[in-house]
N, C-alpha and C positions, 0 to 999 in steps of 0.2 A: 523396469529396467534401471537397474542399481549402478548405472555408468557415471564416469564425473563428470559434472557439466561440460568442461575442455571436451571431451571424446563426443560427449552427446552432440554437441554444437555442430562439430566436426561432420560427423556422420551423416548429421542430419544436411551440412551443405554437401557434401559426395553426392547423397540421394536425387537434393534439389537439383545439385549443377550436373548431374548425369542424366537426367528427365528433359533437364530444358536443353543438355546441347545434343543432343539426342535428336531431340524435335528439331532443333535447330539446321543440324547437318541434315535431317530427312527432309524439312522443308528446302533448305538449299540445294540437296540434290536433285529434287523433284524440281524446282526451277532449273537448273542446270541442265537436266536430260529435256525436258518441255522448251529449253532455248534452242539446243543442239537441232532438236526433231522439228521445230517450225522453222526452222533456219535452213536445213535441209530439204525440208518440202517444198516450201516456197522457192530455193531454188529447181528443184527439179522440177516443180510446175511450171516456172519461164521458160526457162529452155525448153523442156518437152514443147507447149505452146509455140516456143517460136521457130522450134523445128518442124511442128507439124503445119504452120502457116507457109513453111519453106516450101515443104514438100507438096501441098495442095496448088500453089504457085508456079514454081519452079521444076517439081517431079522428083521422084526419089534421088536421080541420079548426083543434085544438087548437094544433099547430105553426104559431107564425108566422116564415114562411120571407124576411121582409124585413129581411136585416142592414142595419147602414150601411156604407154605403161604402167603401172599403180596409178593412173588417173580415179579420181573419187567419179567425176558428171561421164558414166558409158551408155553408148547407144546402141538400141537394137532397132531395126526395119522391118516388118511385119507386111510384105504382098498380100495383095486383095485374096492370094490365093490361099491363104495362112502359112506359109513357109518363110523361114524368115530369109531378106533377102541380103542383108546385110550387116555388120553387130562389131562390136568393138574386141579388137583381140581378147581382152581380161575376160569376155564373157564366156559363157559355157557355148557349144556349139547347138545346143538346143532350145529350143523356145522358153521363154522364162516364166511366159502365160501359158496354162492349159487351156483346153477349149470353151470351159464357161468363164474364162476372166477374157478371154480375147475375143468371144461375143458381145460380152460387157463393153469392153475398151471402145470395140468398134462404132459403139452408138454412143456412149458416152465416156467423158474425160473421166480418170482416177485414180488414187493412191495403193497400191498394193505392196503387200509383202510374201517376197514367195523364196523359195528356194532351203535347202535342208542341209549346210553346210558345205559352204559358202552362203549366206542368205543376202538378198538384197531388197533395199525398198527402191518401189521403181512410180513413176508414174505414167500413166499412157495418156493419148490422146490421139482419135481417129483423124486421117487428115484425108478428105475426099478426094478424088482426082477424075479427070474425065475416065481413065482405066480403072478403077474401081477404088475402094475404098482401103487407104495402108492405113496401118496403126505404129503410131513413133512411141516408141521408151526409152525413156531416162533414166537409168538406174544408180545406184552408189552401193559400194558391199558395204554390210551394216558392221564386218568385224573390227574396221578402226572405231567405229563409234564405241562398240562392247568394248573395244580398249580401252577406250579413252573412258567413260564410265565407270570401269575398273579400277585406274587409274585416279580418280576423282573421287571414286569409294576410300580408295586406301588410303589415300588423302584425307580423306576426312575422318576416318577412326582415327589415324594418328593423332591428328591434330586434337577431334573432341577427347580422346583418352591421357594427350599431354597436360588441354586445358583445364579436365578434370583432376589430373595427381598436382597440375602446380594451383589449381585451386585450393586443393584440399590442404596442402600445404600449407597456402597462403591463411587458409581460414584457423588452421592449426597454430597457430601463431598469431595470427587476430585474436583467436580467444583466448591464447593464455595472454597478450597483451590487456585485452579488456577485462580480465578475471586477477590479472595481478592489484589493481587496487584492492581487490575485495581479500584476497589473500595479505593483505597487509591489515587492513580490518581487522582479517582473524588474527593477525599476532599482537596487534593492541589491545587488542580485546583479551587476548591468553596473558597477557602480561598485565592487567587491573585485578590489584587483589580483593578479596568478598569480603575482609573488613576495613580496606580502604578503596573505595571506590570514586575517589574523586580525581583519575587521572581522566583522560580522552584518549580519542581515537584523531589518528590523523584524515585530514578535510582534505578530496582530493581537488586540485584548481579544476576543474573537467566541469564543475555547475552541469551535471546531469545527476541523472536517480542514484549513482554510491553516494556522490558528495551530499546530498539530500537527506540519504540513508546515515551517512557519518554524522554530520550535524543533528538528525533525531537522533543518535545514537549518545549524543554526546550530552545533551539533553537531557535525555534519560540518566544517565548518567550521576549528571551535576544533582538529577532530583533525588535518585538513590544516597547520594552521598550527602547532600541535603538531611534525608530523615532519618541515615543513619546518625548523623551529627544531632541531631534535635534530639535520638532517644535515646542517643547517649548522655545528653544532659542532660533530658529527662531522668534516667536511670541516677545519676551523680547529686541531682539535686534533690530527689525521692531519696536517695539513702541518707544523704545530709540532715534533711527533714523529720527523718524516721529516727536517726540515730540519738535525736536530744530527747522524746518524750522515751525513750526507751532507757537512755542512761538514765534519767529522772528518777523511772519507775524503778531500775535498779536498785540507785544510790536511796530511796524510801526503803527501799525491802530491808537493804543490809543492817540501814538504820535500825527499822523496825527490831530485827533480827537481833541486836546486841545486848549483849546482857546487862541488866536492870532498867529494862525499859518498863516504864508502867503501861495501867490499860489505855487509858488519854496520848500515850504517845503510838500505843500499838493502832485507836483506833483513827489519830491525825493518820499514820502513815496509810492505813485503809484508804482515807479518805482522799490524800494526794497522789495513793496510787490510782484512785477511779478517777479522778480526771486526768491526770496522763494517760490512762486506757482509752478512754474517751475523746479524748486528740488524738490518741495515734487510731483509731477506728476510724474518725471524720478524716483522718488524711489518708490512710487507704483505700477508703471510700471514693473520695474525690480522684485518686488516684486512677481506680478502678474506672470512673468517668470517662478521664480523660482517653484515657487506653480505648474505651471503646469506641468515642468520636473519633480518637486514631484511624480505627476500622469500621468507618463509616456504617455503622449499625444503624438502621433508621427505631425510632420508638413506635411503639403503637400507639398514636393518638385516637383516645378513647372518644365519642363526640360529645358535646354539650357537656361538658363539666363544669359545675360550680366554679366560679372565682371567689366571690367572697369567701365564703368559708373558707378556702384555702387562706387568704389573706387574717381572717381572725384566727384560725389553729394557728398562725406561727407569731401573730401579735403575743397569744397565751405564752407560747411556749419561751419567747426571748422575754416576757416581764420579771423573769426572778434579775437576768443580767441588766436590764435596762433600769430598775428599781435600785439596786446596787449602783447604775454608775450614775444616775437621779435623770433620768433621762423619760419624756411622756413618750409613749409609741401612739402613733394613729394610723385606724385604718380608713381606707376610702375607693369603693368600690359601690357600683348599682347592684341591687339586690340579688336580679336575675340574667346578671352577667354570666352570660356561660362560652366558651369554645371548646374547640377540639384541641385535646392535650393528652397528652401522659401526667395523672395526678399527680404520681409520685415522686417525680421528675421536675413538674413546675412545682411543688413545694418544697425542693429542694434548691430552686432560683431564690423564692424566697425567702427563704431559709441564707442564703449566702446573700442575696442582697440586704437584709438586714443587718446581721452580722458584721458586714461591712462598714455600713452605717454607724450601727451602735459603737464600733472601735473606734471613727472617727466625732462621734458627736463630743460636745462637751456637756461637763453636768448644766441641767437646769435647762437645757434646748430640746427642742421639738423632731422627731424622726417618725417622715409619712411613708408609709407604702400605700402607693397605689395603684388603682387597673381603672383601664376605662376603655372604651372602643374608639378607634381611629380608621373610620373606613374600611376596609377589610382585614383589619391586624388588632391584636391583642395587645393593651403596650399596660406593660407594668414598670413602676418608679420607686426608687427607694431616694426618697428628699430628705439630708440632712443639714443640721445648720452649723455645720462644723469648719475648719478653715479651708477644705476645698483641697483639689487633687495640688502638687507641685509643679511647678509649669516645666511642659514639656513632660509631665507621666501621664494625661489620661490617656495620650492615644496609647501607652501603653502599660494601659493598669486591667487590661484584659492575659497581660503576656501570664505564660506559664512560672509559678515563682521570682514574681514580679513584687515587690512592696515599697511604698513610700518610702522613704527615710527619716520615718517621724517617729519613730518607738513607738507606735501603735500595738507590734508583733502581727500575729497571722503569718500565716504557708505560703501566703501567695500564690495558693489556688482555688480559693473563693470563684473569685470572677472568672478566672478562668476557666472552673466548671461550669459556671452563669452563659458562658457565649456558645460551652463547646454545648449545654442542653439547647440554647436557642438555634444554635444553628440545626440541630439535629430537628428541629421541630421547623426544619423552613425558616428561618430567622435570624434578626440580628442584634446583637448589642451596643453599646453603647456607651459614655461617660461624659461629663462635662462639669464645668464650673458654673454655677449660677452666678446671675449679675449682682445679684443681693448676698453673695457671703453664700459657704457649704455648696458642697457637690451633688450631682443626681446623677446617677447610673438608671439608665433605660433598657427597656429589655420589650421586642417587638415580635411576635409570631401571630403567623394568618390567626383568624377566626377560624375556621373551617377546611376541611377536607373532603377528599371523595370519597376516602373508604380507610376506616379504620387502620392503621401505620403508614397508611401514605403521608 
C-alpha cells in the first residue's frame, strides 16, 4: 500500500475508532435494553405479587381492573374458571395466556411474552382463594419499549458516525501536524549541497524521535563534511607534493635535451631524473596507503613472521644514505621474534621509521631500530640521537603532510603511512622526546591473531 503516511495514519484511526465505537454503542445498548427490561420486570413482578396477595385476601372484587388510558402497569383477572373476569380497558378482550401458560401461571409465578402485534410482557401469579384458584396479570405493551430502543439505536449511529468523521478529522490533522516537522527535514535536507555539506537540519524543541533523528542527522552531517574537507586537502596537498619531483624531472629532461650537452651531463640528468622518479613513486605509494586506511581495508596478517630479518633487510637497504650522512644504524631484535603481520606492510613501517630517523640524525650519532615483545603487542622503535620533535609537533607528527620546521625536507607522509599501517594491523603509534636528547617514534600491534586478516 503505496499511501502517504498522512492518509495511512488516518485510515488506519477511521478503522480503529469505528471498531471500538462500534463495540462501544453495542456494549451500551445491550446495557441500555438489560436496564429497561430488569426495571420492567421487577416492576411488574411487585405489583402482580401484591395484587395476587390482595386478591387471595380480600377476593377479586378488591382489584380494580380500570387503568387510564395508555397506562404502561394493565391488568387482567383470570377466574378459577379460566375466563377472564376482569382486564384493563387497553387490553384485548381475550385472554392473554393460552391454555398451557395459564396452567403454568396457576401453579406457578412467571414472566411471559405473548401476543402478535400489539405484544405484551406480562407477569402472572396464581392467587388461591377459598373459591378456587384466580391468576393476576401484570402486563405492559412492549411497543413503547421498541420505541424507545429505536430511538436509542438512532441515537447511537449518529452519534458513533459523528464521533468517527470528527475523529478522523481530528487524526487528519494530528498527522499532518506531527508529520510537518519531518517535512521540514525534507527541505533541509533538499537545500545541503553534495559538495558542501556542512550546513544542518533544523532540531525540533519537541525532545522526541524527529529531534533525535535531526541531531543524528546533523551529525552525520558535520562528519560528511568533515571528510570531505580532509580529502580535499588531501587531494591539494598530494598535487602540491607531486608537482615539485615532477617539475624537477621536467626542468632535468629539457636540460638534458639542449644542444651541446655532452654524455656526463646527458648521464647526471639520467641520473637526477631517477631520483625524482623514485620520490615521486614513494609518494604515490604512500599516497595509495593512506587512501586505503581511508577505506578501512583490513590487511592479511600472515602468522608468525620473522621480525628480525625484516629489521636487518631495511638496516642493508638505508646503509648507502646513513654512510653518506656518517650516521651507524643498529639493529636489535631476538632472533626468534615472530608475529602476525602483513610483511610487506611492516617493512614498509620500517622503512619510514628509519628514514625519519636518519633525516633527523646528525653526522657521527647513533640510529637503533628496534622490536621486542611487550605483553601481547609487537612494539617496534626507531631511537635517534638527533634534537628531538619541536615542542608541541609530536602529538602531531603523525598528521597527514605534517613536517617540522627544520629543513630536514620529506612529504610528510612517512608517519603518517606508519600509524595509518598500524592502525590497520589492530594498532597504535606513537612519538616522543627522550630525556637524554633525540626522539623515538613507537609503533605497537598485537602479537597475534585468529585467523589470517583478522
Amino acid at each position: 500500500m503505496n499511501w502517504p503516511i498522512r492518509l495511512r495514519l488516518t485510515v488506519t484511526w477511521v478503522v480503529m475508532s469505528t471498531v471500538v465505537t462500534a463495540v462501544g454503542a453495542l456494549l451500551f445498548w445491550g446495557s441500555v435494553q438489560s436496564g429497561l427490561a430488569n426495571n420492567r420486570d421487577e416492576h411488574l413482578r411487585s405489583r402482580t405479587v401484591r395484587l395476587a396477595a390482595q386478591v387471595g385476601r380480600d377476593g377479586a372484587d378488591s382489584v380494580h381492573a380500570r387503568t387510564p388510558t395508555g397506562a404502561d402497569g394493565l391488568v387482567e383477572l383470570i377466574g378459577p374458571d379460566g375466563q377472564v373476569a376482569r382486564s384493563s380497558p387497553d387490553l384485548p378482550e381475550s385472554r392473554l395466556l393460552d391454555d398451557g401458560a395459564l396452567a403454568s401461571a396457576s401453579r406457578t409465578a412467571g414472566f411471559f411474552t405473548v401476543g402478535a402485534g400489539p405484544d405484551y410482557r406480562l407477569y402472572a401469579a396464581p392467587a388461591p382463594t377459598p373459591a378456587g384458584t384466580w391468576v393476576v396479570i401484570t402486563a405492559t405493551p412492549l411497543q413503547r419499549q421498541n420505541e424507545l430502543s429505536a430511538a436509542v439505536t438512532r441515537t447511537l449511529v449518529i452519534a458513533a458516525g459523528l464521533a468517527v468523521v470528527i475523529g478522523s478529522v481530528g487524526a487528519w490533522l494530528l498527522a499532518g501536524a506531527s508529520l510537518r516537522p519531518v517535512e521540514r527535514l525534507r527541505r533541509d535536507v533538499a537545500t545541503i549541497s553534495e559538495t558542501d555539506p556542512s550546513g544542518s537540519v533544523h532540531v525540533p524543541a519537541t525532545r522526541d524521535e524527529l529531534a533525535t533523528l535531526a541531531v543524528t542527522m546533523n551529525d552525520l552531517l558535520a562528519r560528511i563534511a568533515g571528510g570531505l574537507a580532509r580529502q580535499r586537502q588531501f587531494v591539494a596537498d598530494a598535487s602540491h607534493e607531486v608537482r615539485t619531483p615532477l617539475a624537477n624531472l621536467r626542468t632535468t629532461l629539457e636540460l638534458a635535451g639542449m644542444p651541446g650537452r655532452g654524455l656526463d651531463d646527458v648521464v647526471e640528468a639520467v641520473r637526477l631524473g631517477e631520483a625524482e622518479v623514485i620520490r615521486l613513486a614513494r609518494i604515490v605509494d604512500d599516497m595509495l596507503v593512506l587512501a586505503a586506511a581511508d577505506d578501512a581495508v583490513p590487511l592479511e596478517r600472515m602468522p608468525r613472521q620473522p621480525i628480525r630479518p625484516m629489521l636487518e633487510a631495511t638496516i642493508r637497504a638505508a646503509a648507502p644514505a646513513a654512510e653518506a650522512a656518517g650516521v651507524e644504524l643498529r639493529a636489535q631484535a631476538r632472533t626468534g621474534l615472530t608475529a602476525a603481520c602483513h610483511g610487506g606492510r611492516l617493512r614498509q613501517v620500517l622503512d619510514n621509521l628509519l628514514s625519519n630517523a636518519l633525516r633527523h640524525a646528525p653526522a657521527g650519532s647513533q640510529v637503533l631500530l628496534a622490536a621486542y615483545e611487550d605483553g601481547s603487542d609487537l612494539v617496534l622503535e626507531a631511537i635517534d640521537d638527533g634534537p628531538g620533535f619541536p615542542v608541541g609537533f609530536a602529538e602531531h607528527a603523525f598528521d597527514r603532510f605534517r613536517r617540522a620546521d627544520n629543513g630536514n625536507g620529506g612529504t610528510g607522509l612517512g608517519l603518517a603511512v606508519v600509524r595509518a599501517i598500524a592502525e590497520a594491523h589492530g594498532g597504535t603509534a606513537s612519538a616522543e622526546n627522550r630525556p637524554t636528547g633525540g626522539a623515538v617514534v613507537r609503533v605497537r600491534i598485537p602479537l597475534h591473531t585468529n585467523a589470517p586478516g583478522g
